[in-house]
Backbone bond lengths (Angstrom), bond angles and torsions (degrees), N, CA, C in turn:
res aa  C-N    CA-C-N  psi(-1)  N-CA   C-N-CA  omega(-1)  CA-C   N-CA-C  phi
1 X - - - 1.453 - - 1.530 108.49 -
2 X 1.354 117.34 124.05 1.244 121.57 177.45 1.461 108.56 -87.85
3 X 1.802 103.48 150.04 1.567 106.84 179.17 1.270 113.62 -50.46
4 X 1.529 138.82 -27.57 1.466 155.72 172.09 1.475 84.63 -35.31
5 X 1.595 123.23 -73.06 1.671 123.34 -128.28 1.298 79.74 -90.56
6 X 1.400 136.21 -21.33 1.526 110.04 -152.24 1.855 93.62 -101.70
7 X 1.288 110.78 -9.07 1.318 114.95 -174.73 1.741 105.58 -82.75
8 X 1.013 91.57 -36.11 2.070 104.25 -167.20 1.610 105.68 -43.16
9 X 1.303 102.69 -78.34 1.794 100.30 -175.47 1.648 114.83 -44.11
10 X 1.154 131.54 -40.64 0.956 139.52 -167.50 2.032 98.08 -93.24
11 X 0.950 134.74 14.56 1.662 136.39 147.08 1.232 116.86 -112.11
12 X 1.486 106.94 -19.57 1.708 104.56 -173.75 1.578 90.34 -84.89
13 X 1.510 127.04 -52.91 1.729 121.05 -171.79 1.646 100.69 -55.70
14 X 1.380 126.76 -41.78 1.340 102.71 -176.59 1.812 116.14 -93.48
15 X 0.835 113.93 28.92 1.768 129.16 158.22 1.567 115.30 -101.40
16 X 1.564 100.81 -24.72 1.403 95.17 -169.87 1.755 94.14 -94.70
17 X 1.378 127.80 -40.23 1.174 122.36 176.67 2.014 96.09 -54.17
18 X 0.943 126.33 -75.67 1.159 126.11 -172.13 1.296 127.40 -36.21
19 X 0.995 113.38 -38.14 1.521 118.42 172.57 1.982 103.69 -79.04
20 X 1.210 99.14 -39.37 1.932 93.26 169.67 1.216 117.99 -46.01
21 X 1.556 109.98 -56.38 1.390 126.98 177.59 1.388 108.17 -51.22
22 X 1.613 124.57 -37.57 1.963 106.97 167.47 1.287 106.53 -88.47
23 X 1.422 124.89 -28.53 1.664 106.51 169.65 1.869 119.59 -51.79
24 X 1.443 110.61 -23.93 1.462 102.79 -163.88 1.892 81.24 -96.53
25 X 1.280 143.58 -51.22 1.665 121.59 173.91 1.560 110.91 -60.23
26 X 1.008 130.13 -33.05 1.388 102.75 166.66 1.457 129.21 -77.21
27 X 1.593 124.97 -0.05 1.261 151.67 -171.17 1.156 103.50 -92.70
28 X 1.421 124.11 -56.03 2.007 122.36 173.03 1.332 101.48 -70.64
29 X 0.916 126.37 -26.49 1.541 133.87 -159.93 1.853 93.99 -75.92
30 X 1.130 113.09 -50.70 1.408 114.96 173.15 1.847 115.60 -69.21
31 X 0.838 84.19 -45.39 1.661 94.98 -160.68 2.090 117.52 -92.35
32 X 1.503 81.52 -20.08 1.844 92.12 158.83 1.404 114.91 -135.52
33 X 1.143 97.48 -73.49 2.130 92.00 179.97 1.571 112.21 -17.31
34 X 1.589 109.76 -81.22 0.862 114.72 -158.78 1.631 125.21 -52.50
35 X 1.521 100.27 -44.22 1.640 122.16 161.82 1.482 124.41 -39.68
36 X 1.527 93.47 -33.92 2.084 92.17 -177.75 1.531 105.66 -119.16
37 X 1.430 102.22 -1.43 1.883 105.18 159.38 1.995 88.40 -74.18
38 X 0.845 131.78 -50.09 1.550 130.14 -157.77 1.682 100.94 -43.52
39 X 2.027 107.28 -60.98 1.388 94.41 -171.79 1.632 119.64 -64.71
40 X 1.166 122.65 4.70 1.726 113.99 -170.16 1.380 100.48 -84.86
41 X 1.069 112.08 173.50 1.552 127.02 169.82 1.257 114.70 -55.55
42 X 1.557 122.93 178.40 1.820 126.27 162.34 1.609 105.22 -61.90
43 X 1.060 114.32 -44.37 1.710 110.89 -152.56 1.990 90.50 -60.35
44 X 1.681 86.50 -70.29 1.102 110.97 -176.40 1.968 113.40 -18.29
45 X 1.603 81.13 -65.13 1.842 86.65 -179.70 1.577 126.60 -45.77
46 X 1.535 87.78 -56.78 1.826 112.19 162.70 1.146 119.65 -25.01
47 X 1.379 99.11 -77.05 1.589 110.28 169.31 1.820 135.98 -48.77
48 X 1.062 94.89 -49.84 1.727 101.42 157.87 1.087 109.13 -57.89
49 X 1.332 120.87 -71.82 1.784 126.19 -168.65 1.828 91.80 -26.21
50 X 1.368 96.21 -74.97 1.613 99.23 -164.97 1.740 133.84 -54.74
51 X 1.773 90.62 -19.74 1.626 100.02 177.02 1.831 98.42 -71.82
52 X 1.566 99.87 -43.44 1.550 110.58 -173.50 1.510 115.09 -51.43
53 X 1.185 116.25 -34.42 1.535 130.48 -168.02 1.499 104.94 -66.70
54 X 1.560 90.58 -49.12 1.905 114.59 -175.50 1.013 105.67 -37.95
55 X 1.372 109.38 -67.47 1.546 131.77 -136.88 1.929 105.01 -86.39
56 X 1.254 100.18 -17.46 1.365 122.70 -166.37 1.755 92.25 -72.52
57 X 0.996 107.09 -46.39 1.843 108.58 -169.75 1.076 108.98 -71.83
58 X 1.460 138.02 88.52 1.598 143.31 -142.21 1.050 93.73 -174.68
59 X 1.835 117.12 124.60 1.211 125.96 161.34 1.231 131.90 12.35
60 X 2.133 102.01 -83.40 1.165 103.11 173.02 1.488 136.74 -103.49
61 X 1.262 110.75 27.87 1.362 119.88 136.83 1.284 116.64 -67.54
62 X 1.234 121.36 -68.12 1.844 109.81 -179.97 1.339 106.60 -44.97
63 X 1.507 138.49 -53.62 1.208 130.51 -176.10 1.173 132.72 -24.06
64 X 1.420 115.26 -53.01 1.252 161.88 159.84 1.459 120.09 -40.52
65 X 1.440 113.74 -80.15 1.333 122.88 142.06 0.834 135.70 0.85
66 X 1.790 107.87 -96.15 1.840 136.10 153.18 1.179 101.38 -25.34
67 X 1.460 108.21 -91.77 1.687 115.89 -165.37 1.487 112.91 -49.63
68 X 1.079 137.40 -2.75 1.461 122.76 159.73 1.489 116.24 -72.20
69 X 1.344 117.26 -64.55 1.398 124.77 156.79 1.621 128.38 -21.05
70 X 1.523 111.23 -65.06 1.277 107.60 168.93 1.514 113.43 -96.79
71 X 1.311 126.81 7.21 1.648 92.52 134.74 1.216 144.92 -109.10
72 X 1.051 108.38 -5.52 1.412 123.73 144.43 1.845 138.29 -40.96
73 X 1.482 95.03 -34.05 1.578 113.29 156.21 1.533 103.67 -97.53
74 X 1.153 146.51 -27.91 1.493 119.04 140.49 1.307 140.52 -35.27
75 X 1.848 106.65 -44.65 1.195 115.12 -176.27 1.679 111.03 -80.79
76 X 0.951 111.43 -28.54 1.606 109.33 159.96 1.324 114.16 -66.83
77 X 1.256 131.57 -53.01 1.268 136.93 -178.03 1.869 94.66 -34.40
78 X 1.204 117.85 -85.60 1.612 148.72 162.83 1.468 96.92 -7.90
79 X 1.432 130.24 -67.38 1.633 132.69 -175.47 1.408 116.68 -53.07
80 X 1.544 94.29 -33.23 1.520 94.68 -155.97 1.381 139.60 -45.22
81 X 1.285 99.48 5.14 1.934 118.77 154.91 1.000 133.51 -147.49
82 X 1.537 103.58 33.78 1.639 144.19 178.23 1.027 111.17 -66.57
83 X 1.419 163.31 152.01 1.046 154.76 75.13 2.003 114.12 9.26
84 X 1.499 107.91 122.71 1.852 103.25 -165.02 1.735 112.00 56.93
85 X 1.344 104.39 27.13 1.682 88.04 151.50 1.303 137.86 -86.26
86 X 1.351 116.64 1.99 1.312 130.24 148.96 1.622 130.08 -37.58
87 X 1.611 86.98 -65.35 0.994 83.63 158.79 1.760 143.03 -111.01
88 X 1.525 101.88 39.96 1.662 115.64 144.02 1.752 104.74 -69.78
89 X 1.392 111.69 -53.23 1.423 108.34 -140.09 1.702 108.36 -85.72
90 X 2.105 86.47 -20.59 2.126 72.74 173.16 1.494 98.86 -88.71
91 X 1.392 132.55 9.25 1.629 122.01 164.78 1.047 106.48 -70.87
92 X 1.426 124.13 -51.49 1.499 128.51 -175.90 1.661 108.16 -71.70
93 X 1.355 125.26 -50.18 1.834 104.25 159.39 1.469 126.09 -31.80
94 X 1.375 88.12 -60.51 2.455 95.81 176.45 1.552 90.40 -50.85
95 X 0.914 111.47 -33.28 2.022 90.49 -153.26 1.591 98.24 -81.07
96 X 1.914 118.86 -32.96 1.228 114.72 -176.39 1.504 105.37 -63.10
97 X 1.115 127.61 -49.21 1.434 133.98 176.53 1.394 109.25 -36.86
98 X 1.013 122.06 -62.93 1.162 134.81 -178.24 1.778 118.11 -53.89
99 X 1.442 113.88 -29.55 1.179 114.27 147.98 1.393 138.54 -85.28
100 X 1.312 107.00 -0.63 1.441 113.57 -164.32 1.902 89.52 -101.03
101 X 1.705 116.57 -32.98 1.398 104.91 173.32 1.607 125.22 -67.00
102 X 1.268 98.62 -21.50 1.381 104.47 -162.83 1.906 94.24 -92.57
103 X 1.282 114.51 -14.71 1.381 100.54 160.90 1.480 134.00 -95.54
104 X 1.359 85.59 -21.95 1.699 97.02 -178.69 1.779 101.33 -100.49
105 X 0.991 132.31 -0.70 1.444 120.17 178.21 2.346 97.85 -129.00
106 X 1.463 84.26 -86.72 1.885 88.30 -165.13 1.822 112.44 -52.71
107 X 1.421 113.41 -17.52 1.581 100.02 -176.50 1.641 101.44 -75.90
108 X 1.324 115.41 -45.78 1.683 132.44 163.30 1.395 105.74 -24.61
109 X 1.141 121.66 -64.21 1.322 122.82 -158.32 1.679 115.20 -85.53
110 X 1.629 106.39 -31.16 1.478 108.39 160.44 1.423 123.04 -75.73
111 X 1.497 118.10 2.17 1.272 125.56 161.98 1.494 130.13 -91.41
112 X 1.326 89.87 -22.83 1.417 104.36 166.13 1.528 113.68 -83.57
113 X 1.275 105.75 -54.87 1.753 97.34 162.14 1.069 139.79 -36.34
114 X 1.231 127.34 -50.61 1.560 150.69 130.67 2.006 110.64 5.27
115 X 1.226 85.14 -77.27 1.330 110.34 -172.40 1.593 118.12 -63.31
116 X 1.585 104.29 -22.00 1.555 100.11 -163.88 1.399 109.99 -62.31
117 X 1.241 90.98 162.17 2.084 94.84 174.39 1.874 86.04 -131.46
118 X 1.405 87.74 158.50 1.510 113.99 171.23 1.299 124.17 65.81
119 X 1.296 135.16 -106.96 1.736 105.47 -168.35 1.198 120.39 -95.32
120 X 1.551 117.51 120.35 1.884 92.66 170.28 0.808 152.87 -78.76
121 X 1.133 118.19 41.40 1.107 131.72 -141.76 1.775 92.56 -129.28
122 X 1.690 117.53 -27.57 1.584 139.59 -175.28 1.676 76.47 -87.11
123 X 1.003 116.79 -60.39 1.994 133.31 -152.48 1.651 78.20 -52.74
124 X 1.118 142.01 -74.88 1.688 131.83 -152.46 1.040 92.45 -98.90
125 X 1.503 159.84 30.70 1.035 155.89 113.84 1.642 117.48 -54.01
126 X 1.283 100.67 -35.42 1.676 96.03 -175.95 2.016 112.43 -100.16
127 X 1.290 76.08 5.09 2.407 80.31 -172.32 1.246 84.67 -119.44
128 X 1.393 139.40 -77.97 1.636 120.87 -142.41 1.379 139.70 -67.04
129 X 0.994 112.85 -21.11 1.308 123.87 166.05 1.567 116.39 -69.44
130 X 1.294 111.56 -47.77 1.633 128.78 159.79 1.230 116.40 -31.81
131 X 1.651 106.48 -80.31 1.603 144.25 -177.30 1.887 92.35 -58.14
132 X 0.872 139.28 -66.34 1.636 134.15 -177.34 1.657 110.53 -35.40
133 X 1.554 108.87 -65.94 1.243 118.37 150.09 1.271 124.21 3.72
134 X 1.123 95.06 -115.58 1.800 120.34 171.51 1.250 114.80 -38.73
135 X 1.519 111.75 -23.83 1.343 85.50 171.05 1.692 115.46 -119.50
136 X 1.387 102.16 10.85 1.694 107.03 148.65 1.565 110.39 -57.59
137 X 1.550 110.93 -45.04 1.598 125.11 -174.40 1.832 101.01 -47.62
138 X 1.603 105.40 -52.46 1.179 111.46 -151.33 1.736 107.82 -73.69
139 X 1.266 109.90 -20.28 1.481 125.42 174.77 1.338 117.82 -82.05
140 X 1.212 113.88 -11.84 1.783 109.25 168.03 1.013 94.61 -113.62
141 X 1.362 139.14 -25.72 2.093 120.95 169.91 1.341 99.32 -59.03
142 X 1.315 137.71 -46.55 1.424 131.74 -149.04 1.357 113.93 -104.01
143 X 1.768 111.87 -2.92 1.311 118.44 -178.00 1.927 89.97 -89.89
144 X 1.299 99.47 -57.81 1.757 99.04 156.25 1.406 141.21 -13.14
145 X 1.352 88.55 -62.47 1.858 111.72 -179.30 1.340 89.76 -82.53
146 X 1.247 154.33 -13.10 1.841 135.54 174.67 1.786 100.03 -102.49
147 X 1.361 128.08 -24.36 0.926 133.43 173.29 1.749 115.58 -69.92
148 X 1.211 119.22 -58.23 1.008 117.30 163.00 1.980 129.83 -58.76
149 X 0.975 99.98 -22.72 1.730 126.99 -155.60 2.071 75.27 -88.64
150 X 1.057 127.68 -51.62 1.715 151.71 -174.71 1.588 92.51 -63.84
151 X 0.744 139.55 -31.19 1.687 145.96 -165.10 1.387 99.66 -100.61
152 X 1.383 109.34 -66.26 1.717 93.32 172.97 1.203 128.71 -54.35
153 X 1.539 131.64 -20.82 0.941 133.94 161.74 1.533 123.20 -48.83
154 X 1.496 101.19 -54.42 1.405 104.73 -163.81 1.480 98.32 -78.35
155 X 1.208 129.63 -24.75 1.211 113.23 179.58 1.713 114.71 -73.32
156 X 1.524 109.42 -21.40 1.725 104.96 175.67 1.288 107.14 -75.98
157 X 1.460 120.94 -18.70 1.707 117.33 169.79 1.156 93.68 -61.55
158 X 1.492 142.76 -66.87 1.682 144.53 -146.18 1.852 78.15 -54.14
159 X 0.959 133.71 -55.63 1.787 120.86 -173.71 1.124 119.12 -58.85
């Protein structure tokens, strides 16, 4: 048994937990956060948005994050003459997507939030509707990428 085979199950289960773990924050994030940020005021929203953004850049959030991504392209790496490496590698596509929105669209826009000056009322006028979006987007790529990432699993049990 090569370190490859004995390593695999044990990178693919913690990619697939990891990537769950951002499907379920980007999942409240859609389906509550964002919903009861809606009834508050501008300031109010503003202000959260930006404490939220803050507070978000924390160890183990990136951990989380990161480590879904690259193990997930590990765990494909690992299949790649697996039986169900298909579905390693479209888990690990959803999950790249899922980083590529959150860099090229929601980090953008919490930087711009960040930055705004003057009314907030312009300030959550120009992110939330956007930022809600993308990250509805980011909750069905990443519910995807743990769903699929969950399939390869069960199919390396059927081995």
């Amino acid at each position: 048994m090569t370190t490859h085979s004995r390593t695999a199950g044990p990178v693919l289960l913690a990619a697939t937990i990891l990537a769950g773990l951002m499907a379920g924050t980007f999942f409240v994030f859609a389906c509550a956060v964002m919903p009861a940020l809606g009834r508050s005021g501008d300031r109010v929203f503003v202000d959260v948005m930006r404490d939220v953004n803050d507070v978000i850049q924390n160890p183990l959030f990136l951990l989380a994050f990161l480590g879904a991504l690259v193990l997930s392209a590990v765990a494909a790496w690992q299949s790649r003459s697996a039986p169900g490496r298909w579905w390693t590698w479209g888990g690990c596509a959803a999950y790249a997507l899922v980083v590529l929105v959150t860099v090229a669209v929601n980090v953008p826009l919490n930087d711009q939030l960040a930055s705004a000056t003057g009314s907030p009322t312009a300030a959550r006028a120009d992110f939330e509707d956007t930022w809600a979006a993308w990250n509805a987007v980011r909750a069905g790529l990443s519910i995807t990428a743990s769903t699929l990432l969950a399939g390869a699993l069960a199919v390396r049990g059927r081995r």
